[in-house]
BADRENFI-297816 format. One record per residue (C-alpha): residue in three letters; x, y, z. Coordinates in Angstrom, 1 decimal, always signed. Layout:
N
<atom><residuo>ala</residuo><x>X</x><y>Y</y><z>Z</z></atom>
...
***
This chain:
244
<atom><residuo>unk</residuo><x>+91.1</x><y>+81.3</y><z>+107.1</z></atom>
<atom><residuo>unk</residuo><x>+88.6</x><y>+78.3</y><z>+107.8</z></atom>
<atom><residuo>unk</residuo><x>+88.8</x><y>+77.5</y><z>+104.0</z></atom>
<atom><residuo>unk</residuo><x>+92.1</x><y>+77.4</y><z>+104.1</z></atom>
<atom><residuo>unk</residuo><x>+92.2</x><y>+75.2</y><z>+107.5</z></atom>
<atom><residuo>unk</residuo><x>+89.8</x><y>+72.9</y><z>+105.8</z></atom>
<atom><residuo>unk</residuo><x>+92.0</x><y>+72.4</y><z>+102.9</z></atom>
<atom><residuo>unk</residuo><x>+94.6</x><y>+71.6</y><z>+104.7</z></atom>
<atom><residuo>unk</residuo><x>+93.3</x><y>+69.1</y><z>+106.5</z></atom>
<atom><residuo>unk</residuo><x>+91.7</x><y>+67.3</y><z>+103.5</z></atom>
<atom><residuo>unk</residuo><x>+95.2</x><y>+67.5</y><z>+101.6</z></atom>
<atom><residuo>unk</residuo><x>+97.1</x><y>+66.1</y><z>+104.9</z></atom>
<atom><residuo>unk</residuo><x>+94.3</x><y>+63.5</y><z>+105.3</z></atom>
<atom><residuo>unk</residuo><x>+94.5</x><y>+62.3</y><z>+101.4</z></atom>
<atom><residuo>unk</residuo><x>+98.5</x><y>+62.6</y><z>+101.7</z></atom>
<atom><residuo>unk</residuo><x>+98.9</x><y>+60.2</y><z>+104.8</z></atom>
<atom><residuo>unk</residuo><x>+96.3</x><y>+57.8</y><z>+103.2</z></atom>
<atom><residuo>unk</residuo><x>+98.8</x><y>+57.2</y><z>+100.2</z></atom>
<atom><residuo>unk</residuo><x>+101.7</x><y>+56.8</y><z>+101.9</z></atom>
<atom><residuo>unk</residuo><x>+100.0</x><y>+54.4</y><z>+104.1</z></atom>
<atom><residuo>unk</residuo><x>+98.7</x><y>+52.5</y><z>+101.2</z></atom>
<atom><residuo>unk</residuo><x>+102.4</x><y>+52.8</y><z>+99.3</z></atom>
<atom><residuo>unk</residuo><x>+104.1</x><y>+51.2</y><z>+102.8</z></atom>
<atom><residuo>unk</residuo><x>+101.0</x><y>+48.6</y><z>+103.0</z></atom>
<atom><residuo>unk</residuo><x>+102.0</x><y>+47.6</y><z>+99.5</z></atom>
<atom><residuo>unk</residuo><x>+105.3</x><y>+47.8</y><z>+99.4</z></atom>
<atom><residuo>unk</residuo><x>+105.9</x><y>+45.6</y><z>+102.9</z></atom>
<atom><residuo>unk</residuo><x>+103.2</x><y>+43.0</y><z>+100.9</z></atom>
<atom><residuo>unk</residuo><x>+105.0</x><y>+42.3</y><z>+98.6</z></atom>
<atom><residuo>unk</residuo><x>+108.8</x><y>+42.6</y><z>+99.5</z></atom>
<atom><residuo>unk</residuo><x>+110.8</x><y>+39.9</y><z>+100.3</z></atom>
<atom><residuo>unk</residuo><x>+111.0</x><y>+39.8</y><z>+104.1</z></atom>
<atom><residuo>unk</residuo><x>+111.5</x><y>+36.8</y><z>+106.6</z></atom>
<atom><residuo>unk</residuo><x>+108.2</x><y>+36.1</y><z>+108.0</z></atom>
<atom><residuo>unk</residuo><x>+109.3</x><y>+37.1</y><z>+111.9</z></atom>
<atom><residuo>unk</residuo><x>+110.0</x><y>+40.8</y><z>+110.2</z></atom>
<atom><residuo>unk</residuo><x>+106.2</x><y>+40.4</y><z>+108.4</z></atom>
<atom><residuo>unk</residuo><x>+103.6</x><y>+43.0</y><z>+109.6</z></atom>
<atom><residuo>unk</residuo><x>+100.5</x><y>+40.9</y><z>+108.4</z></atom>
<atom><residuo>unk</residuo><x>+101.8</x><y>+37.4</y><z>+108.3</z></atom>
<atom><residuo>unk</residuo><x>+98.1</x><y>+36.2</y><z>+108.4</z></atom>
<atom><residuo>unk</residuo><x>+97.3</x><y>+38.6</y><z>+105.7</z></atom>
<atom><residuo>unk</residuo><x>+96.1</x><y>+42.1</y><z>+105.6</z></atom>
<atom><residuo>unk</residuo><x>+92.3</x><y>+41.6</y><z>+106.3</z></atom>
<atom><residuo>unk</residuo><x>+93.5</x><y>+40.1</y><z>+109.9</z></atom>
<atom><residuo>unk</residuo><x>+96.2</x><y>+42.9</y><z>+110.8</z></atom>
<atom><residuo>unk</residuo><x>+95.7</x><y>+44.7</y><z>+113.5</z></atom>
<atom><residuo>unk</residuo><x>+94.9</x><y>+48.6</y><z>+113.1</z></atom>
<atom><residuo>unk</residuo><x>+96.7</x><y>+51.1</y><z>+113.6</z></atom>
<atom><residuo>unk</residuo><x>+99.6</x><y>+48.9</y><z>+114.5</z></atom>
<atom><residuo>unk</residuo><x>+100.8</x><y>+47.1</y><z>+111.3</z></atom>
<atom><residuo>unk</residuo><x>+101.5</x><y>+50.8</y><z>+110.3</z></atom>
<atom><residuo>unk</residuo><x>+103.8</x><y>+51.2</y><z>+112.7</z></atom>
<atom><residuo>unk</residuo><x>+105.6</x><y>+47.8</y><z>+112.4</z></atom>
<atom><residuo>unk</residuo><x>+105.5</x><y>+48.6</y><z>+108.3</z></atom>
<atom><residuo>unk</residuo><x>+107.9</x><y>+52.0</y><z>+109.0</z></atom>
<atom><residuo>unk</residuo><x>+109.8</x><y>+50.0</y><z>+110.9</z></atom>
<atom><residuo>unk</residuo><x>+110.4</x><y>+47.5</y><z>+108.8</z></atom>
<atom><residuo>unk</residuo><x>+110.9</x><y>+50.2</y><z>+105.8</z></atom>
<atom><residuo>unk</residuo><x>+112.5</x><y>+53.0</y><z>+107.5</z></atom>
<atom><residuo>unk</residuo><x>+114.3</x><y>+54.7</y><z>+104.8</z></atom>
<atom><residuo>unk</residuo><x>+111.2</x><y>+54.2</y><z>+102.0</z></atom>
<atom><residuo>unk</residuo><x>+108.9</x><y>+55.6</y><z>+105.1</z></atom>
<atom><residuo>unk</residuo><x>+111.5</x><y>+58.3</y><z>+105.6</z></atom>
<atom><residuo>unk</residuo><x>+111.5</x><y>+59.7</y><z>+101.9</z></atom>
<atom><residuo>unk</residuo><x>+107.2</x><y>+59.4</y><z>+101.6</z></atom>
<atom><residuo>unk</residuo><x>+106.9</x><y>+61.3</y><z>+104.8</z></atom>
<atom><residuo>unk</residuo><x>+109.5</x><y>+63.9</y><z>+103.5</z></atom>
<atom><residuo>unk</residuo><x>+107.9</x><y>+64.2</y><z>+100.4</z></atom>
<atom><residuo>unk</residuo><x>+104.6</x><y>+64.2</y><z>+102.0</z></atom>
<atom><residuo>unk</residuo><x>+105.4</x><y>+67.5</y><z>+104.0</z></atom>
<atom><residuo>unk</residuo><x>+107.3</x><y>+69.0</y><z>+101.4</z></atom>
<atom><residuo>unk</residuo><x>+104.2</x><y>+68.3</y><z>+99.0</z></atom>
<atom><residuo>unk</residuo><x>+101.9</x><y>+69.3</y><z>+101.6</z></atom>
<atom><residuo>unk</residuo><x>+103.3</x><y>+72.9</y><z>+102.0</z></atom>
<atom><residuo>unk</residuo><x>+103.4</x><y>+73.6</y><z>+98.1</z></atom>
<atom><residuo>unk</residuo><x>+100.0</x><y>+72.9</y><z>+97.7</z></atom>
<atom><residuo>unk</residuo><x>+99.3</x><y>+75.4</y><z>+100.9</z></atom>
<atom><residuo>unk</residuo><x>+101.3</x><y>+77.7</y><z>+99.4</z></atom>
<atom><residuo>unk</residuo><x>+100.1</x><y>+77.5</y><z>+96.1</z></atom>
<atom><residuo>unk</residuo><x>+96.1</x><y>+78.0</y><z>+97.8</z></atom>
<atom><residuo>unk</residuo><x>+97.6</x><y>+81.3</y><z>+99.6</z></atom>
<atom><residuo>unk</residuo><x>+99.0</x><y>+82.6</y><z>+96.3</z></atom>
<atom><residuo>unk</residuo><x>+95.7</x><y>+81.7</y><z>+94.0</z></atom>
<atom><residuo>unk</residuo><x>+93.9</x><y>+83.2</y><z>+97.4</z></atom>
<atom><residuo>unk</residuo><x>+95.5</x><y>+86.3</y><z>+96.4</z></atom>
<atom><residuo>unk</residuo><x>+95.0</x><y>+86.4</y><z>+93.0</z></atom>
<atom><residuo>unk</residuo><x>+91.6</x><y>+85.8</y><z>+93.3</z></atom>
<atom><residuo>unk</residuo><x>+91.1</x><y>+88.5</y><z>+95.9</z></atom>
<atom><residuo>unk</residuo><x>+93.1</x><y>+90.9</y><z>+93.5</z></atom>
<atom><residuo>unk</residuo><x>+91.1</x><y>+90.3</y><z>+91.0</z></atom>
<atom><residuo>unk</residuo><x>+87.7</x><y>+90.5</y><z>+92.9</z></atom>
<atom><residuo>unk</residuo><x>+89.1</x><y>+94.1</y><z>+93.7</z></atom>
<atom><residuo>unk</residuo><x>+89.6</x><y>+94.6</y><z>+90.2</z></atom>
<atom><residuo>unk</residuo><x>+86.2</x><y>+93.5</y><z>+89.2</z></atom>
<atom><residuo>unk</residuo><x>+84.7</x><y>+95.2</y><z>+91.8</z></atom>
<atom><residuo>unk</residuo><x>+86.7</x><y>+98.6</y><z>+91.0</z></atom>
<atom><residuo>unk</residuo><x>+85.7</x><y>+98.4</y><z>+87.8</z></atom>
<atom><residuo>unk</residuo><x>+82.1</x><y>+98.2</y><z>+88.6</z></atom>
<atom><residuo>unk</residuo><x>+82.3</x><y>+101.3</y><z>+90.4</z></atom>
<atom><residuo>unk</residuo><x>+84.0</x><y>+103.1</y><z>+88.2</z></atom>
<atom><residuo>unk</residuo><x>+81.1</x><y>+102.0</y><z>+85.5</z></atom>
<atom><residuo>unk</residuo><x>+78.6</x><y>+103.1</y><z>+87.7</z></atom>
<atom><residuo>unk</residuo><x>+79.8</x><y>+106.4</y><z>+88.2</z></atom>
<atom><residuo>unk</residuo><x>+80.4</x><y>+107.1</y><z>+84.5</z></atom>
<atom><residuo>unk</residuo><x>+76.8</x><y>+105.6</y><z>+84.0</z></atom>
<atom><residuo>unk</residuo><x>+75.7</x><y>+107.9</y><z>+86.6</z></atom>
<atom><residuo>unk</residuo><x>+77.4</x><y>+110.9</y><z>+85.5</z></atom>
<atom><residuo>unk</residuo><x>+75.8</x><y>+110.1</y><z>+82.0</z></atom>
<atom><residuo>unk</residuo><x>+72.7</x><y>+110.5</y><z>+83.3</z></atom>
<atom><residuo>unk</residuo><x>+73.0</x><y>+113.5</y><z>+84.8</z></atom>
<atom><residuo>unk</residuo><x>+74.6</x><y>+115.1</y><z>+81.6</z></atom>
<atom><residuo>unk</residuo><x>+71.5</x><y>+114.0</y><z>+79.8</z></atom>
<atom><residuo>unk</residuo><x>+69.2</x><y>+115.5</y><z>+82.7</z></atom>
<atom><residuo>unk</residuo><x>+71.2</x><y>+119.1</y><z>+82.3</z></atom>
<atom><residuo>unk</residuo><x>+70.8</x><y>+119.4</y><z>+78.9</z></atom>
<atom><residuo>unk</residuo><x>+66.7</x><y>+118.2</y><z>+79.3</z></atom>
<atom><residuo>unk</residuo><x>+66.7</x><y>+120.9</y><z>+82.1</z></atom>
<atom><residuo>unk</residuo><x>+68.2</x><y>+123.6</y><z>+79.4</z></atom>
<atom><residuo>unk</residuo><x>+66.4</x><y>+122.3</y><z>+76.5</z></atom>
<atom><residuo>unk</residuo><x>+62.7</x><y>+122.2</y><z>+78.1</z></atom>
<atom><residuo>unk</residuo><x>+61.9</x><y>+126.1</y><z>+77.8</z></atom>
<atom><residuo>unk</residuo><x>+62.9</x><y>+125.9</y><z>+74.2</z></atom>
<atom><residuo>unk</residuo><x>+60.5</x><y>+123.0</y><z>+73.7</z></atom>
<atom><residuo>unk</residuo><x>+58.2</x><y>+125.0</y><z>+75.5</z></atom>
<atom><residuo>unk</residuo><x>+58.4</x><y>+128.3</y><z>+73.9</z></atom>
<atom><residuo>unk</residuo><x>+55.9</x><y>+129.8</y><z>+72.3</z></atom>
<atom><residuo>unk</residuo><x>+55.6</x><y>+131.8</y><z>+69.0</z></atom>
<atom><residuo>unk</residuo><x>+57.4</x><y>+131.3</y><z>+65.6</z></atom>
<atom><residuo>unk</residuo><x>+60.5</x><y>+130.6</y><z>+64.6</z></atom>
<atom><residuo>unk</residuo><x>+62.1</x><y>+134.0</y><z>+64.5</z></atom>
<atom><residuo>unk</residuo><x>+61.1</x><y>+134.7</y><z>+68.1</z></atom>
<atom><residuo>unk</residuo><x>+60.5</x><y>+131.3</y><z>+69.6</z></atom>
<atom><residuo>unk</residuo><x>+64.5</x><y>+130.4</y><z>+70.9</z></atom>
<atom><residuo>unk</residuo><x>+65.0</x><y>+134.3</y><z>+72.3</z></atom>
<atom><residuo>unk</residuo><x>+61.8</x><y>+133.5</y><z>+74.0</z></atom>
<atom><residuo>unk</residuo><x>+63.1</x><y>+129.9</y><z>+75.1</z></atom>
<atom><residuo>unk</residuo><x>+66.2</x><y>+131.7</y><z>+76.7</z></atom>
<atom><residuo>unk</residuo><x>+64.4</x><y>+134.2</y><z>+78.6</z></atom>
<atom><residuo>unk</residuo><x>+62.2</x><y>+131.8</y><z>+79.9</z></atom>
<atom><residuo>unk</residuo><x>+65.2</x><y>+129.2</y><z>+81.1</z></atom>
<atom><residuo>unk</residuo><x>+67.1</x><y>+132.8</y><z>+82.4</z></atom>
<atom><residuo>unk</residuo><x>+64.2</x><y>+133.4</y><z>+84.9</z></atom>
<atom><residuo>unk</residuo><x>+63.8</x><y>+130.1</y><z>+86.0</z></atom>
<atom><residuo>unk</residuo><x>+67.0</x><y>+130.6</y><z>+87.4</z></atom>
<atom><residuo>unk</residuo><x>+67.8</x><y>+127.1</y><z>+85.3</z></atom>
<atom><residuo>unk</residuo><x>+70.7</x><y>+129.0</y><z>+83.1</z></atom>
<atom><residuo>unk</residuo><x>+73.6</x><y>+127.4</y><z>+85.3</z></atom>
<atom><residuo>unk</residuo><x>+76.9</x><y>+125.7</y><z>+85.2</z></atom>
<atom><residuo>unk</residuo><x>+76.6</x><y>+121.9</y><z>+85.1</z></atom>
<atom><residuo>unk</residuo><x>+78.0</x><y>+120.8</y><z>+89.0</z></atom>
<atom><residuo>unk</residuo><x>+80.2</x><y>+118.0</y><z>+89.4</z></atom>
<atom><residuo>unk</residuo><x>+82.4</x><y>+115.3</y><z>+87.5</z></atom>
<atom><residuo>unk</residuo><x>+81.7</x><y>+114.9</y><z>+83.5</z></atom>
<atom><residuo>unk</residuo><x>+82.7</x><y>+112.3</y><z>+81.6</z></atom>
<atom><residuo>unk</residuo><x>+85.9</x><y>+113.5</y><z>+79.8</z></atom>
<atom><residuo>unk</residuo><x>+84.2</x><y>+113.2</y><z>+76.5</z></atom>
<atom><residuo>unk</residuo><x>+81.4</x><y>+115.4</y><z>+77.5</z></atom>
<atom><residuo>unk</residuo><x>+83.4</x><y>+118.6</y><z>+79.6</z></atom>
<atom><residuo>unk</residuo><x>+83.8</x><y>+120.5</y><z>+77.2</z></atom>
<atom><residuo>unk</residuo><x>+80.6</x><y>+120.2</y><z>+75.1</z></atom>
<atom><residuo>unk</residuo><x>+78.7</x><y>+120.8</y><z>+78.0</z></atom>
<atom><residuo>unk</residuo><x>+80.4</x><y>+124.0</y><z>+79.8</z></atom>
<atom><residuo>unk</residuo><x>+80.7</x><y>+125.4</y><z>+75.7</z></atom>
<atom><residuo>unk</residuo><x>+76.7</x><y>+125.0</y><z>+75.9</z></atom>
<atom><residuo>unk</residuo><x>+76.8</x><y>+127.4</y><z>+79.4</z></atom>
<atom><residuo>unk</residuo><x>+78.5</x><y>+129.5</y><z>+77.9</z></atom>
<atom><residuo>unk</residuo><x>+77.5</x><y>+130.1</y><z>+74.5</z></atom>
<atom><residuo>unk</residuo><x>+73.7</x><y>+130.8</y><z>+76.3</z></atom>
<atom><residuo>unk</residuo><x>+75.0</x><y>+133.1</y><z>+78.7</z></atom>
<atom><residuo>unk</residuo><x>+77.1</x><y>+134.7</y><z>+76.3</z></atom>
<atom><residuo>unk</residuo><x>+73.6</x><y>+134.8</y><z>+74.1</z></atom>
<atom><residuo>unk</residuo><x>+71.2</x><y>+135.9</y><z>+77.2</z></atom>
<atom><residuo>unk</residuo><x>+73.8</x><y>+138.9</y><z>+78.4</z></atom>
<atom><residuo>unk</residuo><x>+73.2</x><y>+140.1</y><z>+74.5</z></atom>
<atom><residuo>unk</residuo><x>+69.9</x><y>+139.7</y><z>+74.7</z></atom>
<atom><residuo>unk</residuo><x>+69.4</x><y>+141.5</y><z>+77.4</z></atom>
<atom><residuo>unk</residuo><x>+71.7</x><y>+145.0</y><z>+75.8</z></atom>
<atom><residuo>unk</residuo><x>+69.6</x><y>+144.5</y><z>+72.6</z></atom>
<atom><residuo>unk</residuo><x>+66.8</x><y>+144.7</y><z>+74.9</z></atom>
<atom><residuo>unk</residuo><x>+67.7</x><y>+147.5</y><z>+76.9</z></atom>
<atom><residuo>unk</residuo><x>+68.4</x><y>+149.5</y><z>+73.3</z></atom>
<atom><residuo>unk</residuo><x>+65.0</x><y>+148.9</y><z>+72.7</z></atom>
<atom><residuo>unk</residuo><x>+63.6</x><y>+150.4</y><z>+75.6</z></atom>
<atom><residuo>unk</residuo><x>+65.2</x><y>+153.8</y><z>+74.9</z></atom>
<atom><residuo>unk</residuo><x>+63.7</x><y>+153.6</y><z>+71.4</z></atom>
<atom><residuo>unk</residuo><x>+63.1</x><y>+151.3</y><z>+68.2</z></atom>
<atom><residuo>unk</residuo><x>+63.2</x><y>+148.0</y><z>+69.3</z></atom>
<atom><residuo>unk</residuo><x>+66.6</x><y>+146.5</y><z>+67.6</z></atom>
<atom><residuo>unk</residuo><x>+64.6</x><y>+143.2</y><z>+65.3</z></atom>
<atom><residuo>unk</residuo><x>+67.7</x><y>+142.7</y><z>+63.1</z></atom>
<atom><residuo>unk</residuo><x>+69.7</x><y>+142.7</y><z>+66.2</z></atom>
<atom><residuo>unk</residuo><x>+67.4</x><y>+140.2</y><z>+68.5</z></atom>
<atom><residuo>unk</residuo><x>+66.7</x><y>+137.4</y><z>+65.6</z></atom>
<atom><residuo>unk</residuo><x>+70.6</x><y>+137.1</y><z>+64.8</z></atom>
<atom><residuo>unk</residuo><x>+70.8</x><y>+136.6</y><z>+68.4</z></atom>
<atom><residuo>unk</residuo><x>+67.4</x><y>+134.4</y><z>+68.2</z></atom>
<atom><residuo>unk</residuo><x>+68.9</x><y>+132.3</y><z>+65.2</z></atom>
<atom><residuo>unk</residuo><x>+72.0</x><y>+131.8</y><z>+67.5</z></atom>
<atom><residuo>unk</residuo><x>+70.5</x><y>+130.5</y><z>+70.0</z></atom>
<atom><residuo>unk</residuo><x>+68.8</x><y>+128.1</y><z>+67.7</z></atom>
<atom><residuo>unk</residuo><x>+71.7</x><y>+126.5</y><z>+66.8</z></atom>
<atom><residuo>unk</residuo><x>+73.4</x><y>+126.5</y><z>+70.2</z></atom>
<atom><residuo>unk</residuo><x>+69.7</x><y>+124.1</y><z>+71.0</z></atom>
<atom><residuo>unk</residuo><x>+70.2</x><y>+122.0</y><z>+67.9</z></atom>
<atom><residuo>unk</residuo><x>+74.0</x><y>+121.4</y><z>+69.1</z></atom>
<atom><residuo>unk</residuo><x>+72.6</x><y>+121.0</y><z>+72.5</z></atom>
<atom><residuo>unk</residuo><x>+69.9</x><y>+118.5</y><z>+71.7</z></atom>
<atom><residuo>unk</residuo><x>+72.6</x><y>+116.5</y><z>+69.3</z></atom>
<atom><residuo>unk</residuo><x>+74.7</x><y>+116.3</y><z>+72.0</z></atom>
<atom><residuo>unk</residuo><x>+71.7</x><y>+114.7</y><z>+74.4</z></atom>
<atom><residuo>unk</residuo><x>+71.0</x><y>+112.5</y><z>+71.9</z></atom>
<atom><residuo>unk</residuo><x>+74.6</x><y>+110.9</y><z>+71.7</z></atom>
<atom><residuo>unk</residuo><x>+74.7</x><y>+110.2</y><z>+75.3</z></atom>
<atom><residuo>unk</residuo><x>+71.2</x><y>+109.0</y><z>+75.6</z></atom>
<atom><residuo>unk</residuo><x>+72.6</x><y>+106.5</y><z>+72.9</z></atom>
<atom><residuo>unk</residuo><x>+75.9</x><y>+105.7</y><z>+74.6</z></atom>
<atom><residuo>unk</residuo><x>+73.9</x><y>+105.2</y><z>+77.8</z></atom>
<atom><residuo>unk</residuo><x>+71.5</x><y>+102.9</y><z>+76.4</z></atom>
<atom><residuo>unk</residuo><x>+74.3</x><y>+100.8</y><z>+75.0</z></atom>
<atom><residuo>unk</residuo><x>+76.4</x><y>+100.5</y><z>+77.6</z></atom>
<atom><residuo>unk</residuo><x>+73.2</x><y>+99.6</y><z>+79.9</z></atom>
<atom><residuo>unk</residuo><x>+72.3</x><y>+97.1</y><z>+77.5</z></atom>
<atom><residuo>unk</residuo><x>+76.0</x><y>+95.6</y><z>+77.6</z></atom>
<atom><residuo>unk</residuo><x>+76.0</x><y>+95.5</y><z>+81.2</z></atom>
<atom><residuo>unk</residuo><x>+72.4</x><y>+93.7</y><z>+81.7</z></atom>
<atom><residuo>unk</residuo><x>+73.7</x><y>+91.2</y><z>+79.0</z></atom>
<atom><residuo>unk</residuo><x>+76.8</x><y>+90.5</y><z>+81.5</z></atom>
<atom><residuo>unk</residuo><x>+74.5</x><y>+90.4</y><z>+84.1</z></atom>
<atom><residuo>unk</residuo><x>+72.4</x><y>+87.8</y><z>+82.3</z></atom>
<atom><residuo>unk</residuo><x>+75.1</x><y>+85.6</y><z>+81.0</z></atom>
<atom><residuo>unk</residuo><x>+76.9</x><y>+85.5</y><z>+84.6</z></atom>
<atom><residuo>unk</residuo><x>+73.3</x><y>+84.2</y><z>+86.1</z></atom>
<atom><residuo>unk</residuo><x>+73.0</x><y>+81.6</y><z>+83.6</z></atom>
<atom><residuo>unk</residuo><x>+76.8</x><y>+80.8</y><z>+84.2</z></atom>
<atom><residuo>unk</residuo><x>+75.8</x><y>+80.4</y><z>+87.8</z></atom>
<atom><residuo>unk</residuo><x>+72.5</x><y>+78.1</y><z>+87.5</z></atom>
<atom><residuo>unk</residuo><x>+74.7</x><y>+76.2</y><z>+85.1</z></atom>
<atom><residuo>unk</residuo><x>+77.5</x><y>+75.2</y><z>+87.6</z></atom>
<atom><residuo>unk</residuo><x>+75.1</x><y>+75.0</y><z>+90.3</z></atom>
<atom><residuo>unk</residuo><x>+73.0</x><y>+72.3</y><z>+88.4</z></atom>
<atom><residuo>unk</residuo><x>+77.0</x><y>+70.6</y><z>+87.9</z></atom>
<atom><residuo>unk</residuo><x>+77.8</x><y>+70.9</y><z>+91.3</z></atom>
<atom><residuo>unk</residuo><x>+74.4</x><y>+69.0</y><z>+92.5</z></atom>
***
């Protein structure tokens, strides 16, 4: 509102100074009898503010028509400010929206990538070989208590990879666990337990894939953003170093 006030007031100020200077010149050099001349002694000797006065006299219908046109001038270009106020403002909302909205995706990436480092740590971790190492990944991750649903929003490209990856584990740990218990009434059930141990190898490999692709999609879009950032500072420094 100040801006705005300020504006106004320059605008007003510039507009009376031409129409002053349009009747100054115009009564100069019009051809008037010299008892109807403002400034008969010439301009630098006319007294101020009061030539002015004796000039819209003396051109009523020219001072009528600036004045009109002055005012009519004067509220476009206020009107004009209040419209390219709001534009701006819409578009500051915009902008600003827009940054939100790529923080929260940015955020949300990261915490896809933590849930699938949270799953995929025991499997790193797991000891043994090969044919044993993911069933003993899984049990590991089951006791932890780390075998959950991802909470929260996803990114629409990453729902349903990630809930799949629940899933297919708990699907994987409840079989483990019947294979197991066959076990325990007698011969341990090997074929059984490495088809389920080769399964869950593949669910990891999908799972680490997966990590991978939004690590990189994170990294670019970071990148992208801190290049904005950089070219909007040196924007900045640029029309600062204008402006002084």
């Amino acid at each position: 509102m100040q801006r705005r006030v300020v504006f106004g007031l320059i605008v007003g100020s510039t507009l009376i100074l031409v129409i002053v200077s349009i009747l100054g010149f115009a009564h100069a050099f019009a051809n008037l009898e010299e008892s109807r001349r403002c400034f008969s002694t010439g301009f630098v000797h006319a007294q101020w503010p009061k030539w002015i006065g004796c000039a819209i006299a003396a051109h009523e219908g020219l001072a009528a028509g600036l004045i009109g046109a002055a005012g009519a001038l004067l509220a476009a270009i206020i009107a004009a400010d209040a419209v390219w106020q709001q534009i701006w403002d819409a578009r500051k909302q915009l902008q600003m929206a827009d940054q939100r909205r790529e923080s929260l995706e940015l955020y949300n990436l990261r915490r896809v990538i933590e849930y699938y480092s949270r799953l995929l740590q025991p499997f790193d971790e797991a000891p043994g070989t090969e044919d044993i190492k993911y069933v003993h990944g899984l049990t590991t991750l089951y006791k932890t208590g780390n075998l959950v649903a991802f909470f929260g929003s996803l990114p629409p490209e990453y729902q349903g990879m990630v809930r799949e990856a629940w899933e297919w584990l708990s699907n994987l740990n409840y079989r483990l666990n019947e294979v197991q218990k066959i076990g325990m009434g007698g011969a341990p059930d090997i074929a059984g337990r490495a088809e389920i141990n080769k399964n869950i190898g593949a669910v990891v490999a999908n799972m680490r894939e997966h990590r991978n692709l939004a690590q990189s999609e994170l990294d670019s879009r970071t990148a992208v953003l801190e290049q904005q950032a950089y070219g909007g500072s040196i924007a900045d420094e640029r029309g600062s170093r204008k402006r002084a």
